[in-house]
C-alpha positions as a Markdown table, in Angstrom:
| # | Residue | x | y | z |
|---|---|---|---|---|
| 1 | Unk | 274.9 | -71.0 | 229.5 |
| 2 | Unk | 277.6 | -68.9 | 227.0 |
| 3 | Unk | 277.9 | -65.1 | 227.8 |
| 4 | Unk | 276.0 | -63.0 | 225.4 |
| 5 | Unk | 277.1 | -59.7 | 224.5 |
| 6 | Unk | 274.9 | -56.6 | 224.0 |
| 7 | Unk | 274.7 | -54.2 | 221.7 |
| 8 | Unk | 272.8 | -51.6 | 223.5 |
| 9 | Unk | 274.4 | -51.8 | 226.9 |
| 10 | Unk | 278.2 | -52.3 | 227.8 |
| 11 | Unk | 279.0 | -56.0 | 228.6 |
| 12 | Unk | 277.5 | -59.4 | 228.7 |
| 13 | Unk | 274.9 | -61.3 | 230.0 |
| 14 | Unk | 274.7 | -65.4 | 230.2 |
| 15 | Unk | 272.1 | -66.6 | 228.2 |
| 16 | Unk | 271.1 | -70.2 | 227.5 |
| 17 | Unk | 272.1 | -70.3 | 223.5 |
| 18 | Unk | 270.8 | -73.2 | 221.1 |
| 19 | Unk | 273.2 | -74.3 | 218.6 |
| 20 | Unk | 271.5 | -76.6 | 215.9 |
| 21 | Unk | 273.3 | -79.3 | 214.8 |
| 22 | Unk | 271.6 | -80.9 | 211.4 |
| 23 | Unk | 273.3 | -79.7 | 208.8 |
| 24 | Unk | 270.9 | -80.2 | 205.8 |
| 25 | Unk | 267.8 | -77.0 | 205.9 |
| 26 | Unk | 264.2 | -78.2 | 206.7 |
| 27 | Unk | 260.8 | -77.4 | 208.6 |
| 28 | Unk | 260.9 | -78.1 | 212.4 |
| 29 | Unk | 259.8 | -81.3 | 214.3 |
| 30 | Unk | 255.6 | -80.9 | 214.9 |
| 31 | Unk | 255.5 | -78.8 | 217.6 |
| 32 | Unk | 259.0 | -77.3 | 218.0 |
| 33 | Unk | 258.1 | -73.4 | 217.1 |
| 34 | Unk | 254.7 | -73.8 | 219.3 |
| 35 | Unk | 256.8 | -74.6 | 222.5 |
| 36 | Unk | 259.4 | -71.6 | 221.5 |
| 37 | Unk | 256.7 | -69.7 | 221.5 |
| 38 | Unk | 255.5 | -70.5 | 224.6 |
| 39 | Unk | 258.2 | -70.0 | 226.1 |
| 40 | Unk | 258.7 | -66.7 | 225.0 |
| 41 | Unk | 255.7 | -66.0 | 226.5 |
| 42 | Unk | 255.7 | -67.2 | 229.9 |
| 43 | Unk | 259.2 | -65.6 | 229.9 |
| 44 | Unk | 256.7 | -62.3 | 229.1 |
| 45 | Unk | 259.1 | -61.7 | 226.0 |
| 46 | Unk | 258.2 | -58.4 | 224.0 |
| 47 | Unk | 254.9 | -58.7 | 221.6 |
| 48 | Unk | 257.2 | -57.8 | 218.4 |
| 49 | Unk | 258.9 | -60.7 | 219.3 |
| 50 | Unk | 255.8 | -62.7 | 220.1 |
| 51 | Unk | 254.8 | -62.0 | 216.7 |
| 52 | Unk | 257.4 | -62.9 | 215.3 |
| 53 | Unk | 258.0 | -66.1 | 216.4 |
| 54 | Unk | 254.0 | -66.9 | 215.9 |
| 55 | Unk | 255.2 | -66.1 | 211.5 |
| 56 | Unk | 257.4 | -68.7 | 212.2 |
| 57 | Unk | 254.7 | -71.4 | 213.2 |
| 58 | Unk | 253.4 | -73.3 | 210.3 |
| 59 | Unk | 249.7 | -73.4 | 209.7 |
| 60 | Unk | 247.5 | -75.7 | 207.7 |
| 61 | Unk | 246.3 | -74.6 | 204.4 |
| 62 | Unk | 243.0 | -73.0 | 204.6 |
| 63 | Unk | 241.4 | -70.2 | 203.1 |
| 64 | Unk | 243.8 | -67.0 | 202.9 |
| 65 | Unk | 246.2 | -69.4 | 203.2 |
| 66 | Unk | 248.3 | -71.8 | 200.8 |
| 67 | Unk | 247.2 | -73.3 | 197.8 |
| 68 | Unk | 243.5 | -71.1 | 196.4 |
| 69 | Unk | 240.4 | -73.0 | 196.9 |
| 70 | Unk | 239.0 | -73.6 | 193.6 |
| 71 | Unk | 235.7 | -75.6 | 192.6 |
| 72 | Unk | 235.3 | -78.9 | 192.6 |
| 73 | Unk | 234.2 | -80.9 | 189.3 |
């Protein structure tokens, strides 16, 4: 736990902080962003914040998303 300052109240709190350690930029382990999100929801986070993190979870091509469909030969 670090303490965690505030910027709309006076003070800190003690929050339980992750600090990533790879140094190189990539996509998250299978899985990762579903169990932040979980998380964040049994710890009744706010929805913006909900939503948020649900961008952040990848999602299989399909239609609307990725590549476009086009026709097959």
């Amino acid at each position: 736990m670090l303490p965690v300052l505030r910027e709309q109240t006076a003070g800190s709190v003690n929050a339980l902080v992750y600090i990533g350690s790879a140094a190189r930029e990539g996509a998250p382990a299978p899985g990762y962003m579903e169990s932040v999100a979980a998380a964040a929801r049994a710890a009744a986070l706010p929805a913006a914040y909900l939503a948020f993190l649900d961008s952040l979870i990848p999602r299989a091509p399909g239609p609307g998303r990725g590549a476009p469909l086009r026709a097959l030969p």
